[in-house]
C-alpha positions in Angstrom: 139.7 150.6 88.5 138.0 147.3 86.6 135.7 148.4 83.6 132.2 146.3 84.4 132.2 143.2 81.8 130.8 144.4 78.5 128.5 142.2 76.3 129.6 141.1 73.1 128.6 142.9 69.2 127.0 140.1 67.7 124.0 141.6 66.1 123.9 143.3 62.5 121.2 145.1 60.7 119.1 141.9 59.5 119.2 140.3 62.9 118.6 143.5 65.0 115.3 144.5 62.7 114.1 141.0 63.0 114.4 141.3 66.8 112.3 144.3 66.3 109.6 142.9 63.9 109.4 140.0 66.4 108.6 142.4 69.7 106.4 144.3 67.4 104.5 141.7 64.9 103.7 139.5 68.5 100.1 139.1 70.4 99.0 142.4 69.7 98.6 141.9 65.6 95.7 139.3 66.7 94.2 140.9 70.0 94.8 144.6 70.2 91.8 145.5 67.7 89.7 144.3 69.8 89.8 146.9 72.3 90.7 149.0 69.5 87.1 148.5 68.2 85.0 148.9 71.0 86.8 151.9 71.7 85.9 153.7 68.8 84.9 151.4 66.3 85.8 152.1 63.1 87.5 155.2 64.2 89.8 152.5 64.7 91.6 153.7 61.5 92.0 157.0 63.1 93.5 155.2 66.0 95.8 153.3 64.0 97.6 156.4 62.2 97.5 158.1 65.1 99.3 154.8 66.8 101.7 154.9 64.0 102.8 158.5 63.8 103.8 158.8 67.9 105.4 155.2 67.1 107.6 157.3 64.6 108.2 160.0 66.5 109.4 157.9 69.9 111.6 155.9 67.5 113.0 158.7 65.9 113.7 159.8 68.7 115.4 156.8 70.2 117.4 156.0 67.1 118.9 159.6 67.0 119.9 158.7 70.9 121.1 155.2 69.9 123.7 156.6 67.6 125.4 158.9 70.0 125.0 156.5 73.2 125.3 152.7 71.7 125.2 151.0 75.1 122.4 148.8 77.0 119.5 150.2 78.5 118.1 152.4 75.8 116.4 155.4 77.3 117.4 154.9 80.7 121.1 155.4 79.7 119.8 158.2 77.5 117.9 160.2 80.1 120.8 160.0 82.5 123.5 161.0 80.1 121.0 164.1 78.7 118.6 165.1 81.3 120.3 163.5 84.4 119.7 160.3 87.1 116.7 160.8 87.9 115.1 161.3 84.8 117.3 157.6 83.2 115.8 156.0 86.5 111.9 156.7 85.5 112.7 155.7 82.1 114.4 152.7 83.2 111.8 152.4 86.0 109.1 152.1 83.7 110.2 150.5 81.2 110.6 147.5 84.0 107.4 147.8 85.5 105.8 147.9 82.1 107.1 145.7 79.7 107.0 143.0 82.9 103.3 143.7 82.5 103.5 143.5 78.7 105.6 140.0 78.7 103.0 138.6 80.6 100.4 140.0 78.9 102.1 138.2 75.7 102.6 134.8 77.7 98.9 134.6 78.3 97.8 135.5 75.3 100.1 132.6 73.8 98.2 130.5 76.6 95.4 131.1 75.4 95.5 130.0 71.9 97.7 126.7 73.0 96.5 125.7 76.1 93.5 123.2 77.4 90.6 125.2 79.1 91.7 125.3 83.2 95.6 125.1 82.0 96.4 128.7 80.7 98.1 130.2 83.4 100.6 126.9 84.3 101.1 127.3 80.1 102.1 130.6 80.2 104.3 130.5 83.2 105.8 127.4 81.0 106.7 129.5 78.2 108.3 131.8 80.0 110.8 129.4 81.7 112.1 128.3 78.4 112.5 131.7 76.8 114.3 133.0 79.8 116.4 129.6 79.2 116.6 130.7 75.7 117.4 133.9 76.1 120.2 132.7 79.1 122.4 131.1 76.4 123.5 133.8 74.7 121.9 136.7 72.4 122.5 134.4 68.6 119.9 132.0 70.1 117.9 134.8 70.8 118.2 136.3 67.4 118.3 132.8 65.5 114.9 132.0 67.2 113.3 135.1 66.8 114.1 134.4 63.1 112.3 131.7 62.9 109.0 133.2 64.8 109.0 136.3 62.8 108.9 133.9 59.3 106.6 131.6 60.6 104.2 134.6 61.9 104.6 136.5 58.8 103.3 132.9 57.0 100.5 132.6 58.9 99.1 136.2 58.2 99.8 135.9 54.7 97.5 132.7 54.7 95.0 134.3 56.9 94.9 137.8 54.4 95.2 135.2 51.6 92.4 133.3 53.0 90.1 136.5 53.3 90.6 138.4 50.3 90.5 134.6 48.3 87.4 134.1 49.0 84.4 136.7 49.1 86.6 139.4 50.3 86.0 142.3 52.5 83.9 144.6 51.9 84.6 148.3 52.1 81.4 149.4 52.0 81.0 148.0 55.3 84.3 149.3 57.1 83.0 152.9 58.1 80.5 151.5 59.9 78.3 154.5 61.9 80.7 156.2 61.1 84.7 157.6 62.0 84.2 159.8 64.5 80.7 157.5 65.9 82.9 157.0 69.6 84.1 160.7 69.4 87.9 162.0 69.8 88.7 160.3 73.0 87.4 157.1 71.7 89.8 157.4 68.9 93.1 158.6 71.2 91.9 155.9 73.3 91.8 153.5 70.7 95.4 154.7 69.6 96.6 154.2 73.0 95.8 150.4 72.9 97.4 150.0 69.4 100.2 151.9 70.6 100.8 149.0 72.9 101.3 147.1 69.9 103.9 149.4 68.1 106.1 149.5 71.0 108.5 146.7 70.3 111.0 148.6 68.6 112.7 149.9 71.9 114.5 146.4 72.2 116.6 147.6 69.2 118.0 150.4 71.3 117.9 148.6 74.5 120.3 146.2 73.0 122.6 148.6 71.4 125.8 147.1 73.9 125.2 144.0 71.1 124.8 145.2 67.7 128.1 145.9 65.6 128.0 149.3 64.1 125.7 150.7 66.5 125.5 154.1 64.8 124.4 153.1 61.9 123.1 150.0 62.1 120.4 151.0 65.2 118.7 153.8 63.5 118.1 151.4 60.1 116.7 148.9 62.0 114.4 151.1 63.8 113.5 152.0 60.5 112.8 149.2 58.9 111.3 147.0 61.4 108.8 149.8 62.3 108.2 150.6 59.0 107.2 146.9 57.9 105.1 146.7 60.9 102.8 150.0 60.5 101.8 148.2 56.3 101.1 145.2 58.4 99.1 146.7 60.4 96.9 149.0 58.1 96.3 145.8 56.1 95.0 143.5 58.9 92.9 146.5 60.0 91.4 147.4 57.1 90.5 143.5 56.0 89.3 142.8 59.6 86.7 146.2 59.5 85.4 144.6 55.7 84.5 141.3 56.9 83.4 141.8 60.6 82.6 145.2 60.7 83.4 147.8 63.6 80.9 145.7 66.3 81.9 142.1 65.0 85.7 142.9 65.7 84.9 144.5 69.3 83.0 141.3 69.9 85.4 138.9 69.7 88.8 138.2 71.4 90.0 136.4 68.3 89.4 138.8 65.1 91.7 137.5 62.5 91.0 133.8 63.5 87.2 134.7 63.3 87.1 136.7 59.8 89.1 133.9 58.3 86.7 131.4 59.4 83.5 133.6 58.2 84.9 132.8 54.4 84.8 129.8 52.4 88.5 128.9 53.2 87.8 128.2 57.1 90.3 125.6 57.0 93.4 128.2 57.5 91.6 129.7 61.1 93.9 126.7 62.8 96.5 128.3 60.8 95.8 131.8 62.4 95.7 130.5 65.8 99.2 128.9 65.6 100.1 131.9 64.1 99.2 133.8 66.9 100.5 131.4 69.5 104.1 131.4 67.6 103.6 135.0 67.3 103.2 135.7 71.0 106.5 133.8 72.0 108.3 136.0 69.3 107.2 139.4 71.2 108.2 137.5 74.8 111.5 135.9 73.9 112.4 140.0 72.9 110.9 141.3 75.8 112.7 139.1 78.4 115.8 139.7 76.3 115.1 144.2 76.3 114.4 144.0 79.9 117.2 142.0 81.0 119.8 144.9 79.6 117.6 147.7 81.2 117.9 145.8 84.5 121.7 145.6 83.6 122.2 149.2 82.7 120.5 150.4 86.0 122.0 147.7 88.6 125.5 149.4 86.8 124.3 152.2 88.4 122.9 151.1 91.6 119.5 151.7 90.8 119.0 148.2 90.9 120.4 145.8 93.0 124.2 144.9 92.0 124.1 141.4 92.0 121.6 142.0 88.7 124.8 143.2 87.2 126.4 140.2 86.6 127.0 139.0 83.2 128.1 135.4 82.4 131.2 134.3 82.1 130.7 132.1 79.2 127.4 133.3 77.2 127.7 137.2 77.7 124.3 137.9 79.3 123.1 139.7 81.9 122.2 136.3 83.7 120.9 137.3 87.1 118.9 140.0 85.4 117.3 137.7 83.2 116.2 134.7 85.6 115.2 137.8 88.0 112.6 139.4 85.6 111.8 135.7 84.3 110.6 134.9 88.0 108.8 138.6 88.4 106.8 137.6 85.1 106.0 134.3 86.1 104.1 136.3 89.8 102.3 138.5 87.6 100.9 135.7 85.3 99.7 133.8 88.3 97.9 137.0 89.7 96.9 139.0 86.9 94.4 139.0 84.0 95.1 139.9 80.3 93.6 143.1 80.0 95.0 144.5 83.3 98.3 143.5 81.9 98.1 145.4 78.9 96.7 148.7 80.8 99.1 148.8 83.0 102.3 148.1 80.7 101.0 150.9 78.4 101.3 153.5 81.3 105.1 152.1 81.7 105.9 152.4 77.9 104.9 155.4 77.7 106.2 157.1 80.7 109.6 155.4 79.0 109.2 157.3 75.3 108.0 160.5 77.0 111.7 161.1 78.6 113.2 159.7 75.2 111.9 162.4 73.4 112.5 165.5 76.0 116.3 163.7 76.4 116.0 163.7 72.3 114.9 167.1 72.4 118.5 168.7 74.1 120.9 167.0 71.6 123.1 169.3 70.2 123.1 170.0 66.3 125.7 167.4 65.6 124.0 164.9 66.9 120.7 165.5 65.5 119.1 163.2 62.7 115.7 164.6 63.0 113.9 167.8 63.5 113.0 168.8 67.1 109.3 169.1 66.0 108.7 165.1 66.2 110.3 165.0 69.6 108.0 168.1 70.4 105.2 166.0 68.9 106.3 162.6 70.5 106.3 164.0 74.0 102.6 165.6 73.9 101.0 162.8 72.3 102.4 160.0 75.6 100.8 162.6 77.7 97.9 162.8 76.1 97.8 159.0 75.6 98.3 158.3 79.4 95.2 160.4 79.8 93.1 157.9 77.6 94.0 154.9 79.7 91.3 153.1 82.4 91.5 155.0 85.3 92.6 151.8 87.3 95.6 151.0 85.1 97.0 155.2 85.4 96.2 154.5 89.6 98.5 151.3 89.7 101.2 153.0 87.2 101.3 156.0 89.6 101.4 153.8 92.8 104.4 151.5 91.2 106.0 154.7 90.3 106.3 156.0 93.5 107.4 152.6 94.8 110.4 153.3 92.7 110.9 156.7 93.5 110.7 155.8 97.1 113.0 153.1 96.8 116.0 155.5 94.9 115.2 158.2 97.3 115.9 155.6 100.4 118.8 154.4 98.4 120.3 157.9 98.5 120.3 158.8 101.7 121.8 155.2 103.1 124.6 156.2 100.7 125.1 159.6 101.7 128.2 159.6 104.4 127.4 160.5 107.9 127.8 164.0 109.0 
């Protein structure tokens, strides 16, 4: 029997954390506070390490299941190998359904800082035609240019920070605001949910682990590192946006960073934020479009998909159909879809995804095991718990497009079952 045709090991350690940094360090480093603060506040910071610690546990998790199954399609391959088909296809399922919602969300937030008033949507769908072009000739174009967007996004928040703290400074007698715990516990998990949204880029790492050369050990270090970079990031911009805004100026405005630079006396650099966070948002798309072209791979391998989305180019080493498939689904949702929808819905997906990567997690034998099984225990409860947080009409859409998929493997099934 033919083996299917394999994608090439391009990717090392640098180049495989940068691709991580990019889908992490994208739109949601300039927008996801927002939502973050009128959520809770300044029990934002609660949020955050609360973001941050089921960020570590779900990649943890999938780094310990990288190293034993180094193949494309992340935690769908890992659910089916561990827990079985069904379980891969919801991870797969949702990680499809959501991060197609999340790399639109990041096109039209990129839209929005570059395009004329009346032309965001024919900007975003723009941007995600020549990433998908990007991304179709070949995965060192993909990690060359996400190079370039990670350096050129870390510049412009070390400019905006610079900016800030330059000038007046925060101040920290203003960050607790009312108080922590002002918008009570589900404020704060709610608040964690939405940051968690902008954690979640490290599963292209594993998703892509058919392309990086010593998968074993190279996976779980860039996890590592590009997560870990991200979360001191993170605090930083949190804690200077909370000192010059406070809790009610950074839920009132869609633009935060840009907004705190420009209440200084160096207002020149808020055109430097903005760019940043245009440059930033094509960063976290070009890796999305990439991630969810292997998952479609991995599962039209297995039939859970179409076939024809199995294909991978002859010359480049792609998953080509996959990837001008999901460009063209992304390009739908842009045209019918607002921001905050987007993000909603795509969070329900994620983590749906990182839920059966830490039960699949959980059953690895001792040899296999990197971590203890607590985090995956802790991992698994806090998705749950996050789902709960979510607006009511994002969890009703995630459930409905879950049982479109379950519906459609079910029917799949039984047309392949022979006839009695």
């Amino acid at each position: 029997m033919n083996q299917p045709p394999t994608l090439a090991r391009r990717l090392g350690t640098f180049d495989a954390s940068l691709i991580g940094l990019g889908s992490m360090i994208g739109a949601g480093v300039f927008a996801a506070f927002t939502p973050a603060a009128a959520a809770a506040g300044s029990g934002l910071l609660i949020g955050l390490v609360v973001a941050a610690f089921v960020a570590f546990c779900n990649a943890t998790s999938s780094a310990q299941l990288a190293a034993a199954y180094p193949a494309s399609g992340g935690t769908y391959v890992y659910g089916r190998e561990r827990l079985g088909p069904w379980w891969g296809f919801l991870a797969g399922w949702g990680f499809v359904i959501g991060k197609t919602a999340s790399a639109a969300a990041m096109a039209m937030t990129f839209a929005a800082y570059a395009a004329p008033e009346g032309w965001e949507r024919p900007v975003a769908i723009a941007a995600v035609v020549l990433l998908t072009a990007v991304n179709y000739h070949g995965v060192t174009r993909t990690a060359g240019l996400t190079r370039v967007l990670v350096v050129a996004v870390l510049l412009a928040l070390a400019i905006a920070l610079a900016a800030v703290w330059g000038g007046s400074g925060p101040d920290f007698g203003g960050i607790i605001g009312e108080g922590l715990l002002a918008h009570g516990w589900y404020g704060v998990l709610q608040s964690a949910g939405l940051l968690f949204f902008a954690f979640a880029g490290y599963a292209r790492i594993a998703t892509m682990g058919e392309e990086v050369r010593e998968p074993r050990r190279t996976i779980p270090k860039a996890i590592t590192i590009a997560l870990g970079i991200t979360i001191v990031i993170y605090s930083v911009i949190a804690i200077t946006l909370l000192g010059v805004l406070g809790p009610e100026g950074v839920a009132g405005t869609p633009t935060p960073l840009a907004d705190a630079v420009g209440a200084g006396s160096m207002a020149w650099a808020a055109p430097v934020v903005r760019v940043g966070a245009a440059v930033a948002s094509l960063g976290a798309l070009l890796a999305l479009v990439a991630g969810l072209g292997r998952t479609s791979l991995a599962m039209a391998r297995e039939h859970d998909l179409p076939p024809w989305l199995s294909a991978v180019h002859a010359k480049y080493k792609v998953p080509h159909h996959a990837e001008i498939t999901i460009g063209a689904v992304i390009c739908v949702v842009i045209a019918v879809a607002d921001l905050r929808g987007a993000i909603g819905f795509s969070s329900f997906g994620v983590l749906l995804y990182y839920l059966v990567a830490n039960i699949a997690a959980f059953t690895q034998p001792a040899d296999a095991r990197r971590y203890p099984k607590a985090l995956q225990v802790a991992g698994a409860i806090a998705c749950v718990v996050l789902v709960t947080t979510l607006p009511p009409l994002s969890v009703g859409l995630g459930v409905l497009m879950l049982a479109v998929g379950i519906l459609y493997r079910f029917l799949r099934l039984r047309r392949s079952q022979p006839s009695a």
